[in-house]
C-alpha positions, 0 to 999 in steps of 0.5 A: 876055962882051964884045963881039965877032962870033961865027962857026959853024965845022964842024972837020975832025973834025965837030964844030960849033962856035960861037966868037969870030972873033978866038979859036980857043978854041970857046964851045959845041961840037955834035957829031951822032952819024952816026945823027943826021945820016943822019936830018938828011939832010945838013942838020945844019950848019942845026940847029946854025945854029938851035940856036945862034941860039937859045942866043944870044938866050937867053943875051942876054935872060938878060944884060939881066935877063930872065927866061926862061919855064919852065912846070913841071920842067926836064927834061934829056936 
């Protein structure tokens, strides 16, 4: 992926996304269901910020050849 700043922007419709600041086309979208932002107290625009982070860094040490650790089965849900 080149080179370029990325931005978070909420959308009109809640949905969180991260994409390119020269491009509206979104890279990653978060939505949180209403239940999880009752729970969240407001505060889902910060755990997107956070999960975001995360995804990026991961996604640069991926990029550089690193490994990512895992420790047993990868489990999604």
């Amino acid at each position: 992926m080149p080179t370029s700043f990325l931005e978070i922007v909420e959308l009109p419709d809640g949905r969180i996304v991260l994409r390119r600041a020269d491009d509206e086309e979104a890279l990653v979208t978060l939505e949180f269901s209403s239940d999880a932002k009752g729970f969240l107290q407001g505060q889902h625009i910060e755990v997107a910020k956070a999960m975001f982070n995360i995804g990026v860094q991961m996604a640069g040490r991926l990029a550089e050849g690193g490994d990512v650790e895992q420790d047993g089965p990868r489990v999604l849900h």
